[in-house]
Steps between C-alpha positions, in 0.01 A plus 500: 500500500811502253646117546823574368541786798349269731731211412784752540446593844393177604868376400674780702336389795589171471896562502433742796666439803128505693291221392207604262134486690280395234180650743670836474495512132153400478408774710702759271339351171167513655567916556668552154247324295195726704658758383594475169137362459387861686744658239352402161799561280630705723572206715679304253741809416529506888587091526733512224696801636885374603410773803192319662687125487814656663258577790330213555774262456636712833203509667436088456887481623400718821180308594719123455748651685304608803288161515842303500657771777142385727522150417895465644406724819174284581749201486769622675217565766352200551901337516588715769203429695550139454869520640404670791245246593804235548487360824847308620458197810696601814848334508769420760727733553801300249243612211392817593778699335466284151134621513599873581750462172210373338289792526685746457580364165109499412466871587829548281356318211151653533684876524766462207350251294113494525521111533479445141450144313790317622619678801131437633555141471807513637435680777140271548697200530741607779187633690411115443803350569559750890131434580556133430870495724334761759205253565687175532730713794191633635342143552843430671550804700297361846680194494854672413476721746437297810753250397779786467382635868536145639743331317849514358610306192872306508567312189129311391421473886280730681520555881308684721616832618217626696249268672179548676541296824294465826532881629699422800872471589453238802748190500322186314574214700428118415129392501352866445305550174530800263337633216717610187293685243752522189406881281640392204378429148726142495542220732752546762660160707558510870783236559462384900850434680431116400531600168104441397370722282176688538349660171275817553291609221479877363278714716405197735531436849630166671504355851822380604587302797860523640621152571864562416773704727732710296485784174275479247528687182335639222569306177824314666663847504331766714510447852104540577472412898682317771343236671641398887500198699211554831630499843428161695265522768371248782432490822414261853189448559443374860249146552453602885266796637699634816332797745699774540347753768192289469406552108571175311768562238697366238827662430649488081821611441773545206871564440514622148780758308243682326478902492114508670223276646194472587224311665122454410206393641144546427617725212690715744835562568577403875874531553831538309686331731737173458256367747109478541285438754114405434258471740242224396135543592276264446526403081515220328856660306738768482650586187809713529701627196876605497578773246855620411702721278873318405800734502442489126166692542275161373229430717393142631244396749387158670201398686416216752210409713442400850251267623454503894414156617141454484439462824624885601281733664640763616190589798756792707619170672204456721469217714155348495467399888662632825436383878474813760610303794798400375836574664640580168456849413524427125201190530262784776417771276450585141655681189589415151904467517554702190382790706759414790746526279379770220560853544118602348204676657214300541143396646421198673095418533407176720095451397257248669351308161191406720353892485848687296569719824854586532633335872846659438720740275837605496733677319840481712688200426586489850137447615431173350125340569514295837192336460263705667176680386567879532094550587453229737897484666475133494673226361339352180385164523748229416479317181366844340551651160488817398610696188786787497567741262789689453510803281847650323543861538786560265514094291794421338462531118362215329304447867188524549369682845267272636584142659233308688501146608361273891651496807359182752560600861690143663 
C-alpha cells in the first residue's frame, strides 16, 4: 500500500469529530491489499487511484460510526435498567412528599438528559442522601406514631392524652386495687392526691392500690380518676340467744345513712333490712357480714361472729322426764315445748329401746304422750326410759328435720 496515501487518510481521521477505530482500518487494509495483490499491476493503478481512497476513507468513517452509535445505546441500556432497579425505604408521612419530588426529578433527568457524567452523580447522591433520611424516619415511625395518638406535647413536657385504663367506668373508692397499663412509647407519672408519684413504664402494666381519697392526675396535670372516701359501716351484735316463737335467735341491727344494705350469711344474702334476725342451730359460730353502698356510690362491708355459749343445745326444748300422775298438766304428759309453741307440721314417735316397737305417735300438738303404751293401754312402768323422735315436716332453714333425744317416765 502507498504510505504517503495511507498517512494522509490516517490524519483526516484523526481531526474527525468520531474517534478513529484502529480495528476498522485494519479490516479495510486487509481487503485493499487482497486485492491489489489479486490485481497484479492492475491493482496498484487501482490503490493509487484518488477515486478508490475517496471510498474507503467513507466507508471506514461509516463502519466507526455505527460501532460508536451501538456502543452509546448498549450503555444507555444498561443505565436505565439500573435506575429502575432503585428501591426507596417507606417513610412517614412528613417525608413522603420530599421523596415524590425526588422521583420525579430522576425520571426528568433520565428523559431530558440521559443521566450523563455529572448529573448521574448528582442525582446518585440524593437517592443516597432520601434513602438515608427516609430510613432513619422509618425506624422512628412505630414509636412516633403511638406517642402522637396518646400524647400531646406543651413546651419540653409530654402528657398523656389518651390512656388505656381498666375498661370500666365504676367509682374507685379507697382500698380497691386497679390495674393501669400505660400505651405509650415514654414513661408516664401518676401523681396520687397525696402528691406521691407513681412512674409507669412504656407499654407496661402496674398494680396500684388506692390508699388516698381525692383526684389523681396524669403527669400533675390531667385529671386521671377520682378516688372517694367508703361509707362507715357497723353493726350490734347481740351476746344473748332469746326464743322467739320457739326457734332460738339472735337479732343484729344497724342505723346507717347509706344508699343500700345488705346482710350475709353462709355466702347468702338473708335480708336488707336495718334489722336481722338469725336463728342459731346448733354451731360452734355464725359469721354474719354487713354490706353497704354510701350515698357516694363506694361500697364498704363488715363482718362479726357469734359464738353461742358452749353449753347450747338447742334439742326442740324437750324435757328429759315427766310424771303422769301429776296434778300439773304441764309435769303429766309429754311434748317438746318448741312444738307447743311453733307453728310447724310434725311427727312425734315414742319407741320401746328394749325391742324398737313404737308404744305411741302423734302428730297434733294437742295430743301430747300421757305415758301410756298405745298396744297394751297401760301405764309404763315408773322409772322407765324410752327414746322419742320427732321428725320436721317443713325445718326452718339452716335446721335440720330430725331431733331425737330420752324421756324417763317419774
Amino acid at each position: 500500500m502507498n504510505n504517503d496515501i495511507v498517512n494522509k487518510i490516517k490524519s483526516s481521521l484523526e481531526n474527525y469529530e468520531v474517534p478513529y477505530d484502529a480495528s476498522a482500518w485494519d479490516k479495510m487494509s486487509q481487503r485493499l491489499d487482497a486485492k491489489a495483490t489479486s490485481g497484479g499491476n492492475g491493482g496498484n493503478r487501482f490503490l493509487s487511484s484518488p477515486k478508490t481512497w475517496v471510498v474507503a476513507s467513507v466507508l471506514i468513517i461509516g463502519a466507526s460510526l455505527a460501532i460508536y452509535n451501538s456502543t452509546q445505546e448498549s450503555s444507555n441500556q444498561i443505565i436505565v435498567s439500573t435506575s429502575n432497579k432503585t428501591k426507596i425505604p417507606l417513610v412517614s408521612e412528613e417525608n413522603q412528599h420530599a421523596v415524590s419530588l425526588t422521583k420525579a426529578e430522576i425520571k426528568t433527568n433520565d428523559h431530558k438528559q440521559g443521566l450523563e457524567g455529572k448529573e448521574k452523580t448528582q442525582t446518585s447522591n440524593t437517592i443516597s442522601q432520601t434513602r438515608s433520611t427516609s430510613e432513619s424516619t422509618y425506624a422512628n415511625t412505630i414509636e412516633s406514631n403511638t406517642i402522637k395518638q396518646n400524647q400531646s406535647v406543651k413546651g419540653n413536657e409530654k402528657y398523656v392524652k389518651n390512656f388505656i385504663f381498666p375498661k370500666t367506668n365504676k367509682l374507685y373508692c379507697l382500698g380497691e386495687k386497679i390495674e393501669i397499663f400505660n400505651p405509650n412509647a415514654n414513661e408516664i407519672t401518676l401523681t396520687n392526691a397525696n402528691g406521691k408519684q407513681i412512674k409507669i413504664d412504656g407499654q407496661e402494666s402496674m398494680l396500684i392500690s388506692l390508699k388516698h381519697e381525692g383526684q389523681y392526675t396524669w403527669n400533675g396535670e390531667k385529671v386521671a380518676f377520682d378516688v372517694k372516701e367508703k361509707p362507715t359501716v357497723n353493726f350490734i351484735l347481740p351476746s344473748d340467744i332469746i326464743y322467739e316463737n320457739g326457734i332460738p335467735t339472735i337479732t343484729l341491727s344497724s342505723e346507717l345513712n347509706v344508699k343500700s344494705q345488705k346482710w350475709i350469711f353462709d355466702q347468702k344474702v338473708v335480708s336488707t333490712n336495718d334489722i336481722l334476725k338469725l336463728n342459731i342451730f346448733n354451731k360452734e359460730k355464725y359469721s354474719v357480714t354487713l354490706a353497704v353502698v354510701g350515698l357516694n356510690g363506694c361500697e364498704n362491708q363488715m363482718t362479726k361472729t357469734f359464738y353461742p355459749d358452749p353449753d347450747f343445745h338447742y334439742n326442740l326444748k324437750a324435757p328429759n322426764g315427766f310424771e303422769p300422775t301429776s296434778n300439773n298438766p304441764k309435769r303429766s304428759t309429754f311434748l317438746p315445748l318448741s312444738l307447743l309453741e311453733r307453728d310447724t307440721p310434725f311427727k312425734m314417735l315414742i319407741i320401746d329401746p328394749k325391742d324398737g316397737k313404737v308404744i305411741f305417735e302423734t302428730n297434733d300438738k294437742n295430743n301430747p304422750w300421757d305415758g301410756k303404751n298405745q298396744l297394751t293401754d297401760q301405764l309404763v312402768s315408773e322409772g322407765s326410759e324410752y327414746i322419742w323422735k320427732v321428725i320436721l315436716i317443713n325445718p326452718e332453714k339452716y335446721e335440720k328435720n330430725e331431733y331425737r333425744g330420752t324421756i324417763t317416765r317419774k
